[in-house]
Every structure is written in structure tokens, then in C-alpha cells.
N, C-alpha and C positions, 0 to 999 in steps of 0.2 A: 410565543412571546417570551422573551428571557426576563431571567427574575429583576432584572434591572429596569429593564422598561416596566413590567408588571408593579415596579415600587412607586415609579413616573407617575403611572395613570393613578394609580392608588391613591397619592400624594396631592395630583391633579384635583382626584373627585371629589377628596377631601376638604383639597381648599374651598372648589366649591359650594359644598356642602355650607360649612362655615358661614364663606360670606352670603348663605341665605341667611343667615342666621345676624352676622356683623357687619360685614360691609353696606349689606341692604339699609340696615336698621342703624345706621355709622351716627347716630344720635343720642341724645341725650334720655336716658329711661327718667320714668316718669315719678315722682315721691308718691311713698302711700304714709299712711298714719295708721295704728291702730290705739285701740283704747288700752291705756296705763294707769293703774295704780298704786298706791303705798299709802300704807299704815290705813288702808281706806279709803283714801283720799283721791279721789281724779285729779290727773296730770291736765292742762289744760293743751299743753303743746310739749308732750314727752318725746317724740322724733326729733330734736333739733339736732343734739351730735352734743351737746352740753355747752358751759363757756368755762375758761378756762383763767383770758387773759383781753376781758371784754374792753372795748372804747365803746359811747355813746355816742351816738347825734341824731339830733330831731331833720325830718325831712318830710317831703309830701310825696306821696309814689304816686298817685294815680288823679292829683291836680284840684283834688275837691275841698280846696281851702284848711281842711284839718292835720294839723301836724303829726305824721307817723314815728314810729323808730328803726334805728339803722343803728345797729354791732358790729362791730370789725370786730375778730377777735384772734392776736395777735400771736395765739396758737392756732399756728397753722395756714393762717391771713383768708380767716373765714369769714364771707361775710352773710348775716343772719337779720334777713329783715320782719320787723312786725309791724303791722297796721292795727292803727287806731280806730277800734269798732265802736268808742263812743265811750264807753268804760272799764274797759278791758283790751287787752292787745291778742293778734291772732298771729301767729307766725304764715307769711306767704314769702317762700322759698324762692316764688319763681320771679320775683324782682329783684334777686340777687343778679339774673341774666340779664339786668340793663346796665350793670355797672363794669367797668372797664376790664381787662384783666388784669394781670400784674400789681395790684394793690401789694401793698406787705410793709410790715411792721406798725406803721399808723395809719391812720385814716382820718381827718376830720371833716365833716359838712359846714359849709358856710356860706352864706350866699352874698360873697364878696361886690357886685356888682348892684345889689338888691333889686332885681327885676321879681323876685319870690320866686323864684328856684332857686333849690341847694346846689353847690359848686363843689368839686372836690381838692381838698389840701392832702395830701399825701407824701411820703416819703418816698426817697428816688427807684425807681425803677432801672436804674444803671448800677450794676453790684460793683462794690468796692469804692459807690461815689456816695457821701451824705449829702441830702440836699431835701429838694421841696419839688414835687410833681402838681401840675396845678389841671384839673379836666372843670369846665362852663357845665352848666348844666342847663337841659329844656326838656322842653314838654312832644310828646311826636305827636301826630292826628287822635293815638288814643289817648292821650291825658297819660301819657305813664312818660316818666321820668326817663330822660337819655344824656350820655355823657360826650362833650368831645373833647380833645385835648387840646390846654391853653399853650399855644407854642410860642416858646422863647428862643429864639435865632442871635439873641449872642453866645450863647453855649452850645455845643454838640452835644451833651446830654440834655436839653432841652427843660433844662431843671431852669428856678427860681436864679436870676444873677443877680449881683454886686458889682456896681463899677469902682473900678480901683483908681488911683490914683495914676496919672498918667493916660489913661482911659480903657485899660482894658480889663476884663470881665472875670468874676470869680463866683464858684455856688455860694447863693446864704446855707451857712453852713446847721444842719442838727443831723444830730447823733441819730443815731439808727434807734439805738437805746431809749432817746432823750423820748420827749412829749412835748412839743410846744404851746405855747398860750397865742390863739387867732383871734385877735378880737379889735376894735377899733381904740385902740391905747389913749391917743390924744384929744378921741372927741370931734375930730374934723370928718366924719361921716366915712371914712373908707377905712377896710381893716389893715392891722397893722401885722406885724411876728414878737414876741417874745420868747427868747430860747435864752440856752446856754451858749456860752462862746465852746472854740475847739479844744480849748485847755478848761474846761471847767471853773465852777467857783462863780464869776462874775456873769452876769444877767445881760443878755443884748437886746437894743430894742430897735429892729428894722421897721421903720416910718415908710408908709406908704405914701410916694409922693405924689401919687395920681391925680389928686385935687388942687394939691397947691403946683402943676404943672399945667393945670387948664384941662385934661382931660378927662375928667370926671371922673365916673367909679367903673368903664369899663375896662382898664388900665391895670395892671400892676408893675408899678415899679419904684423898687425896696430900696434903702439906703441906711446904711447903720448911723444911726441916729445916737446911739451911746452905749459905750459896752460896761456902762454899771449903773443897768438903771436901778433906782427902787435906794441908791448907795448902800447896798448890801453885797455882804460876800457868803458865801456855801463852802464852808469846810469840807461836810460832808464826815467829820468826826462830834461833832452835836448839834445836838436838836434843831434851838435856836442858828438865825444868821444874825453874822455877826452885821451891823447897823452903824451909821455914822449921827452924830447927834448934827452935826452940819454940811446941809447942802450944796454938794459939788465937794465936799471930799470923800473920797470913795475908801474906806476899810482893808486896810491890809494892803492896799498899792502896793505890788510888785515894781519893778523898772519896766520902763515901756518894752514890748515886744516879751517879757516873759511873767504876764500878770498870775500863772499857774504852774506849777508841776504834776495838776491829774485832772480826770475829769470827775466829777460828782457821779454823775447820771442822777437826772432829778426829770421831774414831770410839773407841767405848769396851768394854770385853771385861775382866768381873769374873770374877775366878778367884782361890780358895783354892789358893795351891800348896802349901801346907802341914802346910793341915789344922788350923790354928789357930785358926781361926772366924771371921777378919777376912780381909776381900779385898784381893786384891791386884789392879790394874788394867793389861791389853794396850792401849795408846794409840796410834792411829793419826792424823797431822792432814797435813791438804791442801797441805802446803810441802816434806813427807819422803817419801823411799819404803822408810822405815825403821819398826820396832813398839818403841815405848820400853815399859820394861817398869817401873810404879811399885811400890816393894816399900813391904808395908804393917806397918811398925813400931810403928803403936797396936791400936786395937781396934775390934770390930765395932760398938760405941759411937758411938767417936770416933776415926776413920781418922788416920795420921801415916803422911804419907810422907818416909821419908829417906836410901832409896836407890833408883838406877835404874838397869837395866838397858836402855841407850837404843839399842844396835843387839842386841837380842833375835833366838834366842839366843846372845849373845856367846860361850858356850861350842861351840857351832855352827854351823850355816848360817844367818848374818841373814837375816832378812827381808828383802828385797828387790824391792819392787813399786811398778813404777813407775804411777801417782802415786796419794795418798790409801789405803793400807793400811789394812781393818779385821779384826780377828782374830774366831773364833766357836769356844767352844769345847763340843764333843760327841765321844760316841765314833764315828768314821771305820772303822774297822775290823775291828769285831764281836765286837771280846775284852772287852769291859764296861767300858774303863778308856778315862776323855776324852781327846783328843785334840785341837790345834788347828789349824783351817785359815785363810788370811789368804789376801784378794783385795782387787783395788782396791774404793773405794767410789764411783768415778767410774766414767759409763757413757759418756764422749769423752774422744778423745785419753791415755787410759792403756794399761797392758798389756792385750792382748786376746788372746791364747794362752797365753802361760807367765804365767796370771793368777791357779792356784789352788794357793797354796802349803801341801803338807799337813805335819805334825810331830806323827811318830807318841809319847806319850806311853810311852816305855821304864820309865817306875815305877809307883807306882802313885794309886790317884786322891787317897790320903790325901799322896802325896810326888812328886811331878813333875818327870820330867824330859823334855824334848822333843828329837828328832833328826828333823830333816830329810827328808823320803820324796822328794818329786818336787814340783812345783811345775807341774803341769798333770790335777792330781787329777780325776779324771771324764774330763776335757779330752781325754784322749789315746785316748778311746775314744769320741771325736764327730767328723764332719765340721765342722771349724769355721774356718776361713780370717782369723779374727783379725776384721772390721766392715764388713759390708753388703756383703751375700750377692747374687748374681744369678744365677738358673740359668738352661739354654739348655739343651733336648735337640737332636743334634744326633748325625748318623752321621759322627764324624770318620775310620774307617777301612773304612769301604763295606763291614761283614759279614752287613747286613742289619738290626744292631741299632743301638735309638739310643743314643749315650752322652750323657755332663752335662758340660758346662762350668759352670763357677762362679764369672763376672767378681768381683770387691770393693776393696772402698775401700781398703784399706791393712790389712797387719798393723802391729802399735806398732813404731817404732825411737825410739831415746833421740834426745832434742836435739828436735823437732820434724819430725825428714825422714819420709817415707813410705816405704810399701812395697807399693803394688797390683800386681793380679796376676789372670790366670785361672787356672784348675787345670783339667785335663781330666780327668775319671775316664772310664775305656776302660768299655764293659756288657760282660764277660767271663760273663753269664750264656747264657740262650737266651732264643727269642722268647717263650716263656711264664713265666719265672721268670728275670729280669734281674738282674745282680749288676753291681758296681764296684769296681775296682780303680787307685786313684791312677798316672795313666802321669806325667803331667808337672801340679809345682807351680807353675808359671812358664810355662805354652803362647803360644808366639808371642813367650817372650822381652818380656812388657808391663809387667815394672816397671822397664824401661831410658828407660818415660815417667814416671816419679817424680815428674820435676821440674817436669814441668807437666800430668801429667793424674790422675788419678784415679775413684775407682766407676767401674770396667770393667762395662757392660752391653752384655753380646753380646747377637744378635739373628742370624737366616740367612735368605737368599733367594737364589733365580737374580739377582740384578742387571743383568748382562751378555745373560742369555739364551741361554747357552750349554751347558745342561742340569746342568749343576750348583750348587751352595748356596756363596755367596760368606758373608764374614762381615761384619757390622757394626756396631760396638760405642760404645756410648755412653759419655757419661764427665763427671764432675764439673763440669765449666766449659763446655756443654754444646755444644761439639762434637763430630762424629763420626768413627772412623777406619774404613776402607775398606778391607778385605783380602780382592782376588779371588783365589779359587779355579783354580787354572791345570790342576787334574788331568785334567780332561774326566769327562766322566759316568760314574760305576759305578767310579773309582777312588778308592782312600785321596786326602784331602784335602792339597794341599800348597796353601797361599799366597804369591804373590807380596810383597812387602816390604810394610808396611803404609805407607796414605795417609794422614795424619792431614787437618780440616777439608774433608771429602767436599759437593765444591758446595760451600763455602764455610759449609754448616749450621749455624746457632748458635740454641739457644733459651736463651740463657742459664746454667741451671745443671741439673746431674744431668739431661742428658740421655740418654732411658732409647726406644730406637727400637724397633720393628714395622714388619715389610717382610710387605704386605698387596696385595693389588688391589680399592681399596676402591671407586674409581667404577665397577669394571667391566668397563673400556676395553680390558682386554689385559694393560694394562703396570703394573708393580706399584709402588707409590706408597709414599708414608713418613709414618709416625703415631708421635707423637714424645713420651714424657711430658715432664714437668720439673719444676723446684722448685716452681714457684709454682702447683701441682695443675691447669692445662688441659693442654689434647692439641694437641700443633700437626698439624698436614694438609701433605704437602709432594706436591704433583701431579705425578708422572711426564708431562711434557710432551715426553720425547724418544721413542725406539723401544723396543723388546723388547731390542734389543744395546745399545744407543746410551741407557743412560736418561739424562733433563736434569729438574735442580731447581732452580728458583728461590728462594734462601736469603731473599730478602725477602718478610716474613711478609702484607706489604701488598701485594703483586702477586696478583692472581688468576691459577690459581686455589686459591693456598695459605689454609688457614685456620686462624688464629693459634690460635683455641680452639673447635676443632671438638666440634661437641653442645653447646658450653656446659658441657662436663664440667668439675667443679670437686672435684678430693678433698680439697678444707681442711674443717677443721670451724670450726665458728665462734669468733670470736678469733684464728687462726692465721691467718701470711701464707706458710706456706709447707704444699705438698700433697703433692710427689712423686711425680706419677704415674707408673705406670709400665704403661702399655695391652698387651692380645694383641689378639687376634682372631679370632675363631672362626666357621666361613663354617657356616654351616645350608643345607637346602632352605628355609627360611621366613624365610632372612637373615643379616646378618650380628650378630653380637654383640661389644660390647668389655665386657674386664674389665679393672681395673686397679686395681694397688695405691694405697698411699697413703703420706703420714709417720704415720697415726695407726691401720694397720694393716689398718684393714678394706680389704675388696674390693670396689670396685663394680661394679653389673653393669648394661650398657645396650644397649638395643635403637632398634629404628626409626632404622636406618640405611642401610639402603638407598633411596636417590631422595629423602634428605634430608640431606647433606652440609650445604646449609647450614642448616640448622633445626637444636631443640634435641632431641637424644637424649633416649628413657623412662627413667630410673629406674628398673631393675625391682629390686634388689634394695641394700641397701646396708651389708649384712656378710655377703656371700656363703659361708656354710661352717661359720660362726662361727669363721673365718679368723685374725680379729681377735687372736686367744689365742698368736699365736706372734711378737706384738710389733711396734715401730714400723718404717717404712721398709721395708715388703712388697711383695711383686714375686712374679709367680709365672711358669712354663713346664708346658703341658700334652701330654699324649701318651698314643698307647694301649700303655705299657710292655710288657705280658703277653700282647698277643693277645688280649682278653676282647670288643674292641669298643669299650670305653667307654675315657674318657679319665681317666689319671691327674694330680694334681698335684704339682708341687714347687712348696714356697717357699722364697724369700731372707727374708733381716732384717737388721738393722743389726747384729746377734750374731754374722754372720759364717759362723752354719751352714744348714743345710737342712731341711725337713719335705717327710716325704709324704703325701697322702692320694687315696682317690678321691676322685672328681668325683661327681653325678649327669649329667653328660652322655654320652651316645653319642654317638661318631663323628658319628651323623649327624644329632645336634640333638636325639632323642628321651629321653626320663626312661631313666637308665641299666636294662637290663634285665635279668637272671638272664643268671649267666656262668656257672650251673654246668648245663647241659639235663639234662634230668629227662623220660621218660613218665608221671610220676606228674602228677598234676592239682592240685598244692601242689610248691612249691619253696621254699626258706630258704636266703636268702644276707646278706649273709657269714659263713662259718663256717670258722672262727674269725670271732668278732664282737670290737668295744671297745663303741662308742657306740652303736649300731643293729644289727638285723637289720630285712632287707625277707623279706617273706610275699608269694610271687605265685603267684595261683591262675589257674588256664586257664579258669573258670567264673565268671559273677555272684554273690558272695557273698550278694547278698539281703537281707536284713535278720536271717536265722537262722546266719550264722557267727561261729564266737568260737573266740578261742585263750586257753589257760592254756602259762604255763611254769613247769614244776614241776624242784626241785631234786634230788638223786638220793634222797632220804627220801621224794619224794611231796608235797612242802608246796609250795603254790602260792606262786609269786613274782609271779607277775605275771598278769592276766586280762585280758580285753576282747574288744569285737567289733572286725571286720572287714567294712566296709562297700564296698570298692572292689577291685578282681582285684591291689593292689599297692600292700599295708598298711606302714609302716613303724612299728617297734617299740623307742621306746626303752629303753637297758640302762643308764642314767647312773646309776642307781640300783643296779645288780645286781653284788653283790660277783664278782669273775672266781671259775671254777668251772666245772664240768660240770650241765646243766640239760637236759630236755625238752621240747619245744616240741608242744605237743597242736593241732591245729588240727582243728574237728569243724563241718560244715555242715548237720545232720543225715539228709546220706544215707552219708557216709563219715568215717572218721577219720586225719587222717597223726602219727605224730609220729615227731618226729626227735632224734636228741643235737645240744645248741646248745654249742658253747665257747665262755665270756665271757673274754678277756684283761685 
């Protein structure tokens, strides 16, 4: 065989290999949770990924009359659902998988036709077009919520139109930026839009004409009804808007066709506080971190606005959110009476912690009055570190167990200054059920580099060679700091003072390391993401104690964009990657995050450093769903064998899920041993259960899973010793799982979360 063909088969067996591992498994990995604390305190739902840049809306998931919650959160266009257990909310992730994809920038729930399902308002899904994407909502045979899309066939982007004069058709125009107010304006039963026009300043009110066209409420169609409703104007240079003392003359009139020369950017939140039948509007706009509050002195007709409440509530705790405040008002608290929550509507450089200001409604829905609750509502029961998350497992005090670091970019400080930082959480669980508890927010004392570094990405290796895990941590302007470990082997970690520009390393920006031994050689080498989505290669050219790197990307044998790995997608110049490395009997494997979330996964790296890396997978997990600027750290947390994930994000928190991998490269396998000749794992399930049989299924195996009534939920064969089953569909509940080959039958209780 010549060494050519011998690379073939190599490369062949490889792929193979792989896709037992990927292609097989080309789904979605399953979330785990473990137990979180701080200052003491149990996290109630510390996996969510954090919020950053939240919208609200009440919906029902699973049809049983009680209103849930639903987060969009516009870092990243996450969206983060919680169910309403009756007094308290539980995050269930996996009914984020009924809703459409493509959401981004806003989201609002409404149930425009009022059948009681939530309907979806959204912003356009055509880039470069502002407009309004409309998805119905229903119920499927399980009682869980499903979306379709509302198609409008006067526009090829299939957005919200406008008939124009003449008769042809234009998008209702909002900002990408903007927030709209959805709600039924004039009182005739069907909802309505308020936004800004495309020049800013003046208020538009698109009237739905669907009722007074004879077609009731299952209709939308819009028609600008007045482009200064409320007769107010938004500078967007103070607080206050400016106001006309008499109705129908509009403030600041421009000449027709040029009523503007900027746009504000402002957010809008319609609410009766009175009960009088005309609205009254919560105003958020991109200059303030304040909610003016327009009081509505005409009628649901013809709005007059002539008083404001401009640091709302004055009688109370202002609003205060630094920057772009938009209000959303539902009931928060499970007494039947609305409530309002206000977060920034910027997903950079606003507040990223103290971001969800709630105000519990003390009257009632007919008469309102708001007070103040707290102003990190959900928040204070997530791992959230404030913007762009990086985990590192790592045994910082030698008990056997690994804990989490969690480098990040910055929590918000006023002015512009930063605030990054690692956090160490200690595993104060055991080796088979892992737990955390916050020891230090601040580890290593790293936001005393404020002032010129940023996005902490740890990373650990022997370095030196002296049998212990030194640290190395990447950082926004992409060099590297260098913190050897002086403990000696088997003891608690202490570092020596930190080195900042290790080798002199620079790849430019958001440099994101892996300490790997990737040629082989002994000595363990540097694999380096960065902004501009390649992988730089830096050659351990010195000893096992003594390493030496050459920071010039052009000296061999460094390689500037090792594999050709490139995580931008097209149009973007910037990737973020952020590599591991995972060492197989059949090789080695990189994954690595991206800016656009997904995970890639690459192979055919061994004995081809300079060639191009496989592709084998390129939204590893369906990953993708916990937003941009991903980064992950793997490990076998429980003792089970197989390898756990965590993720970062630019939201500041964490996710966990399994992996399909084991330890030792192989498709993850049954962690619970069984003598029986069928096994069912995971149990508890979300997304899947896997079915593994100790015998050839054949072509005569099938399973049924049946509800505790007997009614089949689910059927099918089983063609291969280790079937995966999905439950995307399957309301949570207690179920049986029948597996019959026709020489035996197993079944088992399956719990769906």
C-alpha cells in the first residue's frame, strides 16, 4: 500500500469512526443541571446561560389554563422559557424547541385573534429589511404549544404590509433597534402597532382594520392611522416629550415628507392604568436610563397626551437602567393582577446584572399602582457573571473533584470602565453528583487588569513539567497571561504572580488558548482561537520544563490558521473561535465555538498539521440555541465515563449538557448497568432517551411509549443495539416505555422533564 493510499483509508476509518460518534447521534444533546450556590444561597435555575438583554411575555406551553413565562433575550436571540409551578417559575428549556427559528432582535406574544393561544409578533427575518414577522399559534395533540407562519402575499418578505396610495404595498416599518407597543389602542377588540416612524421623533399608530372590515379578529390588516399619535414629539435630547396643549396640532411639525432628521430609538409599553379605556404609554428611548410615563388625557379614539410622568415611578423607585429601558407589562407573580418588569433593550455595553427591574403592581388591574421588588428578577437565581462567559474545569483545591472557573468580559460599570473577572466555583459535591458553591468572585484578583485587558479565557496545562496544571488565560486584545502553579503535584493550587504577554503571544483579538500536545512530540504546544474565526498553532520548540514559543505567526513551525478552520459565516469578518481538544484512540478532535454560536467539529488531525481539517459536524449538539459568542469546557463530572459539557456566552452564564462522547472517543454508552438485555437511559429524560439492547434487534423490534392511561404516545422500530428516541414532542409526565422483540418484553417508568 503506498503512503498515499494508506492516508485514504486512514482518513476513511477515521471518518467513520466519527460519525459513530456524530453523524449517528446528528441531534440535539440533552441539558443537565447541577446544583449552584452563592453567598449560601441555592440557585433555583443556575444553568440558563444568564439574561443580558431580556423581553417578556406571558404564554401557556403545555395548555393547562395557567399563564407561563417566555424571554427572548436579545443577546444572542435566546429564547429561555419558565413554567409556572403555581408559585414559583422552573425553567423547561425544551419548549424553547416549539418555537420557530429565526426569531432576533424582538419577540412579542399576543394572542391577536383571541382563540387563547399566544401568537407571535416579531421582527423581520429578512436582513436588511425592518418590518414585522407574524407566526398563529396552536395547541398539537399534546397540549404543548406549536407555531405557524402568518403569510402575507403582498410582500415577498412576507412581513406585515401597508397599502400605499395608488395601491401598492410597503413593510410597517420598526427598527430593528426600536420595541413596539402591541396592544388593542382604540378599544374596538382587535390589536393594534405603535412604533416610531423611520425618521424618528413622531409616534405611529397602525389600526387594525380587521373588524371594521367585517372580518373579525382572524385578519391582520394594518393601516397608519396617524403618524403623531398621543400629539407628542421625542427629541431624544430630554427627558420629557415635547406635548401640544391642543388636539390635532402635532409639536414641532416638520414640512410634510421631512417630519425628522434622526431616529430616537425608543421602546414602547401600552397600559390602561386606569381603567378608562384609553392607553396610556411606558417610553423607553436610547439617550435615557430612565421610563417616562405618557398620561393619556383623550381617548381610545384619539390619544391626548398632557401629562408625564418622566422618571417613573416618581412616586417610587425610578427606573434606572443603564442604557435603552423598555417596560413589559404581565402578571410576575402569580396573584392574577399585571405587573411591570423594565430591562435594557441593548444587548452591549448596558447593564448586564442588575438588568431586570421588577414593580410589583399593589392595586389593582382596573387601578395601578407599582412598587419597586428588586431589580435582578430571575437574575439572582442564575449563574450570570454580567457578558461573555468562559468556563474551565479545573481541580483548584486537589479533593479529587473538578471545579469551574468562569473567565468574562466585564460586568456593566457606569461611564464606560470595565469590570472582568474569574469566578471560581469550589465542586463541594462528590465524584458521582457534583455540586457548586461560589468560593471567590474575583479569583486571582483579574479585574485589577481592567484597564487593559478583558474576556478572561482560562485554559490549564503542566507548562513547566513539573507535574502540576499551571494556568493560562486569554483575553480581549489577544494576548496571553501566564500563571504558574508553584504548589507541586497533589496539592491545593497556589499561583505565582501573574505574567502578562507569555512569549510575547499575540493573535490580535479575543484570544481564547488550549494547552494540547498536538504534533505528539512530548511537549505540549498552543492552539489559540481569536476574532477573526482561525486557530493559530504555536510549536513548543523548547523542553517538557523549559517550553519556548515563537510569537511570529510566520516562523515555522507556527500555523497561523491551522486546518483552515474558519467559524465566520458568510458576510461576517469576525468568528471567535474558541478550540479544545479532545485526544481519541483514532485521534485527535477540535471543537470550537464561534460568534454565531454553533460548534464545530473537526477531525483528520493527526499527521496533517498542515493540511485542511474534516468538517464533520457543524452545529454540534444543536448548541447553537444558547446564543452567540460560545465557547465550551468538557469533562466526565459524575463518574459515568462519558464526558459532560459546559457553555459560555456572551449573556454572562453557563449551560450544561451531556455530550455523546466517552472518555475514550466511543458513542456515549449506558451509565446505568443493567443484567437485563434492554436498558433506558436517561431517566429522567428532556430531549431524548437512548434504548440499548445487548442483542441484534433484527428487523422485528419496536417500542411503544405509553402514558399512565395506556394511550400510545409514541411508536416505532428499532433497528440498531442503541436507538435514540425523541421526546421534543412529549408533554413532561410519567410514561412507559414497552420494548418487545418478539421473544421478550421490558418495560420501564420513563420520566419526561
Amino acid at each position: 500500500m503506498t503512503k498515499s493510499n494508506h492516508m485514504y483509508y486512514r482518513r476513511l476509518f477515521f471518518l467513520f469512526f466519527i460519525c459513530g460518534i456524530l453523524c449517528v447521534n446528528a441531534q440535539e444533546v440533552s441539558r443537565l443541571s447541577y446544583p449552584f450556590t452563592s453567598s449560601g444561597v441555592p440557585l433555583n435555575f443556575p444553568m440558563t446561560g444568564g439574561m443580558n438583554a431580556p423581553q417578556f411575555s406571558e404564554v401557556d406551553y403545555n395548555n393547562d389554563g395557567i399563564m407561563d413565562l417566555f424571554v427572548f433575550d436579545r443577546a444572542g436571540d435566546v429564547l429561555l422559557p419558565f413554567r409556572n409551578s403555581g408559585n414559583a417559575y422552573e425553567f423547561k428549556s425544551f419548549y424553547a424547541k416549539n418555537f420557530p427559528d429565526g426569531l432576533n432582535n424582538w419577540v412579542l406574544l399576543r394572542d391577536y385573534d383571541k382563540d387563547g393561544v399566544m401568537d407571535i409578533f416579531g421582527y423581520s427575518d429578512n436582513p436588511g429589511v425592518d418590518g414585522v414577522i407574524v407566526y398563529k399559534g396552536y395547541y398539537d395533540a399534546n397540549d404543548e404549544i406549536r407555531f405557524n407562519r402568518f403569510n402575507f402575499y403582498d410582500l415577498p418578505q412576507n412581513i406585515i404590509p401597508i397599502q400605499q396610495q395608488g395601491g401598492s404595498y410597503t413593510n410597517l416599518y420598526i427598527s430593528f433597534e426600536d420595541l413596539p407597543g402591541i396592544a388593542d389602542m382604540d378599544g374596538d377588540g382587535d390589536l393594534d402597532i405603535l412604533t416610531f416612524g423611520i425618521g424618528g421623533g413622531y409616534i405611529n399608530l397602525y389600526n387594525n382594520q380587521s373588524v371594521e372590515m367585517g372580518f373579525g379578529l382572524d385578519s391582520l390588516i394594518f393601516e397608519l392611522e396617524t403618524n403623531c399619535w398621543g400629539y407628542v414629539y421625542e427629541s431624544g435630547i430630554n427627558e420629557p416629550l415635547d406635548t401640544s396643549a391642543v388636539i390635532g396640532d402635532c409639536p414641532g411639525q416638520r414640512p410634510e415628507g421631512n417630519i425628522s432628521d434622526r431616529h430616537a430609538g425608543s421602546t414602547l409599553c401600552p397600559i390602561d392604568e386606569n381603567n378608562d379605556g384609553d392607553k396610556e404609554v411606558l417610553i423607553g428611548d436610547v439617550s435615557f436610563t430612565n421610563l417616562n410615563f405618557l398620561i393619556n388625557n383623550g381617548t381610545a379614539e384619539e390619544a391626548h397626551i398632557t401629562e408625564q410622568d418622566t422618571f417613573w415611578p416618581s412616586y417610587d423607585v425610578s427606573a434606572n437602567i443603564p442604557i435603552f429601558p423598555a417596560a413589559y407589562h404581565l402578571d410576575l407573580d402569580f396573584d392574577g393582577i399585571k405587573d411591570v418588569v423594565a430591562a435594557p433593550n441593548l444587548s452591549r455595553n448596558a447593564e448586564n446584572y442588575f438588568n431586570s427591574w421588577f414593580y410589583k403592581n399593589v392595586g389593582t388591574n382596573e387601578d395601578m399602582t407599582f412598587e419597586f421588588q428588586q431589580n435582578d428578577f430571575l437574575i439572582q437565581h442564575m449563574v450570570d457573571h454580567g457578558d461573555g462567559s468562559h468556563p474551565e474545569f479545573i481541580d483548584i483545591n486537589q479533593d479529587g473533584l473538578l471545579d469551574l472557573l468562569v473567565g468574562t468580559f466585564s460586568f456593566f460599570v457606569p461611564g464606560g470602565a470595565k469590570d472582568p473577572r474569574i469566578a471560581y466555583y469550589q465542586n463541594v459535591g462528590t465524584l458521582d453528583q457534583p455540586a457548586f458553591n461560589l468560593v471567590d468572585d474575583d479569583y486571582l484578583n483579574m479585574s485589577a487588569f481592567a484597564t487593559t485587558s478583558l474576556t478572561f479565557s482560562p485554559t490549564s496545562g503542566d507548562l513547566d513539567g513539573d507535574g502540576d496544571l499551571d494556568l493560562l488565560i486569554g483575553e480581549e486584545f489577544g494576548g496571553l497571561f501566564y500563571a504558574e502553579n508553584t504548589a507541586g503535584p497533589g496539592n491545593p493550587m497556589t499561583f505565582a504572580p501573574l505574567v502578562f504577554s507569555y512569549f510575547d503571544i499575540d493573535v490580535g483579538q479575543a484570544s481564547a488558548p488550549f494547552i494540547v500536545d498536538l504534533n505528539r512530540d512530548g511537549l505540549l504546544d498552543l492552539v489559540v482561537g481569536e476574532r477573526n474565526g482561525n486557530v493559530n498553532y504555536f510549536q513548543n520548540v523548547g523542553t517538557v520544563t523549559e517550553p519556548q514559543f515563537d510569537s511570529d505567526f510566520a516562523a515555522l513551525p507556527n500555523i497561523e490558521k491551522l486546518g483552515d478552520i474558519d467559524t465566520r459565516v458568510l458576510g461576517s469578518t469576525t468568528g471567535y473561535s474558541t478550540p479544545i481538544v479532545l485526544d481519541f484512540d483514532a485521534g485527535y478532535v477540535i471543537i470550537s465555538g464561534s460568534r454565531n454560536g454553533k460548534f464545530y467539529v473537526y477531525n483528520n488531525i493527526d499527521g496533517n498539521l498542515s493540511g485542511e481539517f474534516d468538517l464533520i459536524d457543524g452545529d454540534y449538539g444543536g448548541l447553537k440555541r444558547e446564543g452567540a459568542n460560545t465557547n465550551l469546557t468538557m469533562a466526565d463530572l459524575n463518574n459515568d465515563g462519558v464526558y459532560e459539557i459546559m457553555v459560555g456566552n456572551t449573556r454572562g452564564g453557563i449551560s450544561g449538557f451531556q455530550s455523546t462522547f466517552n472518555l475514550d472517543g466511543t458513542l456515549g454508552e449506558n451509565n446505568f448497568p443493567s443484567n437485563k438485555s434492554i436498558s433506558i437511559f436517561p431517566n429522567p429524560a428532556n430531549n431524548f432517551i437512548t434504548i440499548q439492547t445487548q442483542f441484534d434487534p433484527g428487523n422485528n423490534t419496536i417500542y411503544r411509549l405509553h402514558d399512565t392511561v395506556g394511550k400510545i404516545v409514541k411508536e416505532g422500530n428499532i433497528y440498531t443495539q442503541k436507538a435514540f428516541i425523541g421526546l421534543n414532542e412529549i408533554p413532561s409526565g410519567i410514561y412507559f416505555l414497552e420494548v418487545k422483540n418478539g421473544v421478550e418484553s421490558f418495560v420501564e417508568k420513563v420520566v419526561v422533564q
